[in-house]
C-alpha positions as CSV (number, residue, x, y, z in Angstrom):
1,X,-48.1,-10.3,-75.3
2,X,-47.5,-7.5,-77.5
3,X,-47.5,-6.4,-80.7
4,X,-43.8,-5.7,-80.9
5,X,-43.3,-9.4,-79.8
6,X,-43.3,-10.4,-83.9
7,X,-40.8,-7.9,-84.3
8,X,-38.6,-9.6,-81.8
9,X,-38.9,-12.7,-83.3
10,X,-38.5,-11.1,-86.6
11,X,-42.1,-13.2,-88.1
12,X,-44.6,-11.5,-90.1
13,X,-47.4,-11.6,-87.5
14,X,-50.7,-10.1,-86.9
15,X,-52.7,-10.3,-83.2
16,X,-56.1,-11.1,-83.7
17,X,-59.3,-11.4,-81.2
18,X,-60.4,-14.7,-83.0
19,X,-59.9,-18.4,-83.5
20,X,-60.9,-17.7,-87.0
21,X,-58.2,-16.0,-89.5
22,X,-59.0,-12.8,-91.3
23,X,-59.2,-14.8,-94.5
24,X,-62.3,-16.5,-92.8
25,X,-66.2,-15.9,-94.1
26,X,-67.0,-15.9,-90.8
27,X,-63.9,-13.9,-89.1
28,X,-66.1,-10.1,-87.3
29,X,-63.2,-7.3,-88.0
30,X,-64.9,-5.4,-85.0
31,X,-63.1,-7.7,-82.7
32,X,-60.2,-6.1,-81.0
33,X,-57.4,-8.2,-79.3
34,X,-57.9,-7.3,-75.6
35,X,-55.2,-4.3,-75.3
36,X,-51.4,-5.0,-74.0
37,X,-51.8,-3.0,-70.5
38,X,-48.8,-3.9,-68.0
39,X,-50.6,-1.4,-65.3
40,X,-53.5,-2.9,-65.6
41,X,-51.7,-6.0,-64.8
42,X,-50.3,-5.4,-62.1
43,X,-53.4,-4.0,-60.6
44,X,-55.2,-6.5,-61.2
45,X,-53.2,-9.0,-59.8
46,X,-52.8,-7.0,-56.7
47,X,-56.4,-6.7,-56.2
48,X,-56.2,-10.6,-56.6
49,X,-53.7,-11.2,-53.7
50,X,-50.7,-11.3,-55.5
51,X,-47.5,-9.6,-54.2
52,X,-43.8,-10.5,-53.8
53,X,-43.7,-10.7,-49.8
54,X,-40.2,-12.7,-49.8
55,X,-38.5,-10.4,-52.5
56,X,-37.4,-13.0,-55.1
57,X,-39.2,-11.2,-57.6
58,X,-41.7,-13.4,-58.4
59,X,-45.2,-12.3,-57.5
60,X,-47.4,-15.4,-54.7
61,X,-49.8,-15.8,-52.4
62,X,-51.1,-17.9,-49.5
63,X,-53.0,-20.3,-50.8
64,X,-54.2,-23.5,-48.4
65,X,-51.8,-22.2,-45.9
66,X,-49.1,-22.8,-48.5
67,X,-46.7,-19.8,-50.0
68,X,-47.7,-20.1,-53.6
69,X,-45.6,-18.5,-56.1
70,X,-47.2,-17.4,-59.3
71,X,-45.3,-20.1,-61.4
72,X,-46.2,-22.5,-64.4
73,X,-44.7,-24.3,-67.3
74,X,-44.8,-23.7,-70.9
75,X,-44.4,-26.1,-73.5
76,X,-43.4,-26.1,-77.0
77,X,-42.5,-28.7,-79.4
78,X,-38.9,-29.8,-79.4
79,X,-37.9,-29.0,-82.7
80,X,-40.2,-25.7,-83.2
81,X,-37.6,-23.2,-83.5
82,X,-40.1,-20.7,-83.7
83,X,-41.7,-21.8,-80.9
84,X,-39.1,-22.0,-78.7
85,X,-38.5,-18.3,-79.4
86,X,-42.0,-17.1,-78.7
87,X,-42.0,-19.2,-75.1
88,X,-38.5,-17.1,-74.4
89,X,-40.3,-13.9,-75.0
90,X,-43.8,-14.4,-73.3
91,X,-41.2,-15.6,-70.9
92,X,-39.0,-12.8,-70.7
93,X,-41.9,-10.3,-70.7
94,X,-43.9,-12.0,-67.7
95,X,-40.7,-11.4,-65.9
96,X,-41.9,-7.8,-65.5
97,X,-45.4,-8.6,-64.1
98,X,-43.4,-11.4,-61.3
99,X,-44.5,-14.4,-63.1
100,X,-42.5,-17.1,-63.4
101,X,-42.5,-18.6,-66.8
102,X,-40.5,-22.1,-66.9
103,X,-40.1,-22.8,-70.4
104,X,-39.9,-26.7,-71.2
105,X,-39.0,-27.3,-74.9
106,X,-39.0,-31.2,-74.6
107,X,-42.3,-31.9,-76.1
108,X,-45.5,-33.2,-74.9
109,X,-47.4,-35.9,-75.5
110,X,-51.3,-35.6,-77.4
111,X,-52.7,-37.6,-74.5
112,X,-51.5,-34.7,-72.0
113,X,-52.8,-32.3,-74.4
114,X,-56.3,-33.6,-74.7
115,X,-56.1,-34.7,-71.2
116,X,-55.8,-31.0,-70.0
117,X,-53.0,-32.4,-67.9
118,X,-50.3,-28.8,-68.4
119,X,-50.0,-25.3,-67.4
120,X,-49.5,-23.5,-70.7
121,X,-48.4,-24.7,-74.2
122,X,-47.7,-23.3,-77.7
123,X,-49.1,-25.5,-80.4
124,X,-48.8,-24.9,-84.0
125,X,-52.1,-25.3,-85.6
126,X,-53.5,-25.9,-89.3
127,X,-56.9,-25.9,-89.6
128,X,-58.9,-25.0,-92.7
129,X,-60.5,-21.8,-93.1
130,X,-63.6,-23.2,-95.0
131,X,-65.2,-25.2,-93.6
132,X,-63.9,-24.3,-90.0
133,X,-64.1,-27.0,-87.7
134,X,-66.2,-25.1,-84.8
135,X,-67.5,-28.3,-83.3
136,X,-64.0,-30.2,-82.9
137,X,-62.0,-27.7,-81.8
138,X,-64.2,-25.5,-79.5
139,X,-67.5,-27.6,-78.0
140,X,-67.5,-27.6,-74.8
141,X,-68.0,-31.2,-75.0
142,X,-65.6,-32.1,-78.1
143,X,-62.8,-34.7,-77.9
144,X,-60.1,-32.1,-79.1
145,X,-61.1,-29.4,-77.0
146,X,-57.6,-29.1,-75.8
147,X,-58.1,-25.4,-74.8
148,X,-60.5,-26.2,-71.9
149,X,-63.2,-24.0,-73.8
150,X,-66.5,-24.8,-72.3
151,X,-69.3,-21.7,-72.8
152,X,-73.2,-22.7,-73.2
153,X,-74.5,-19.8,-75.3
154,X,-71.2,-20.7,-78.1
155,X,-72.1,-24.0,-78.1
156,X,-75.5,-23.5,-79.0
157,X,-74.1,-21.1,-82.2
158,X,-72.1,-23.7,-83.1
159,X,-74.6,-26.2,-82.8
160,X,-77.1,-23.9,-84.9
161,X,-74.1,-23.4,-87.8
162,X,-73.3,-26.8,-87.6
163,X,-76.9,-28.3,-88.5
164,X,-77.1,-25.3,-90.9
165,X,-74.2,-24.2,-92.2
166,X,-75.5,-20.8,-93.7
167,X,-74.1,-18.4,-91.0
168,X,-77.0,-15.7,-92.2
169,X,-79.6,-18.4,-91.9
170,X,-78.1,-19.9,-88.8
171,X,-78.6,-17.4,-86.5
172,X,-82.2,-15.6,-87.7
């Protein structure tokens, strides 16, 4: 997704390499969101295997012995207007590449959230900035880890913040 995709939607917006805000002790400003690169896209898929051998535009694959297209679902909340919005763009603009983006605006349920059990989903969030809640939300082991997030070394920084607190002690 682009930059331009805020304009679209007409939101104030502002891409970010981070979980953490800007507005965050602990946000690094020398993180930069991993640039919007359609070629490199597409050549990366093709070097994956992907290609649109029946011509119906989207992009698949033999997988198992099974034609695969290169399809998933996207969830949003019901009522999230703004949401719903974002899900037609990433939608719309995955178009381009030959993925197939079904967008399902009927809601989910917090059990298939946690459970891992969906493609893709766009989830408003509010979490504080201080103190942010590294542990719950991105432990490889935590019960809310709905984003699949499992890295060793990060949980072992967030273990060391979490039994500290002081990020300039933490991590000497």
């Amino acid at each position: 997704v682009d930059d331009l995709l805020f304009r679209r939607l007409k939101v104030d917006g502002q891409r970010i390499a981070s979980p953490l805000t800007p507005n965050n002790p602990y946000y690094d400003e020398n993180l930069q969101p991993i640039p919007h690169s359609p070629d490199s896209t597409r050549m990366l898929l093709a070097k994956a295997g992907w290609e649109d051998s029946d011509g119906d535009g989207v992009l698949d694959k033999t997988i198992n012995g099974e034609l695969t297209p290169l399809r998933f679902t996207l969830l949003h909340r019901p009522n999230g207007k703004l949401e719903a919005g974002l899900c037609r763009e990433i939608s719309n603009d995955l178009k381009a590449f030959g993925l197939d983006c079904q967008v399902d605006g009927s809601g989910f349920k917090i059990s298939q959230i946690l459970g891992l059990q969906y493609d893709a989903a766009v989830i408003p969030l509010t979490v504080p900035s201080i103190p942010y809640p590294f542990y719950q939300v991105w432990s490889s082991t935590a019960q809310v880890n709905f984003t699949g997030f499992a890295n060793e070394e990060a949980d072992q920084m967030r273990e060391a913040l979490r039994k500290e607190g002081d990020i300039d002690k933490a991590f000497k």
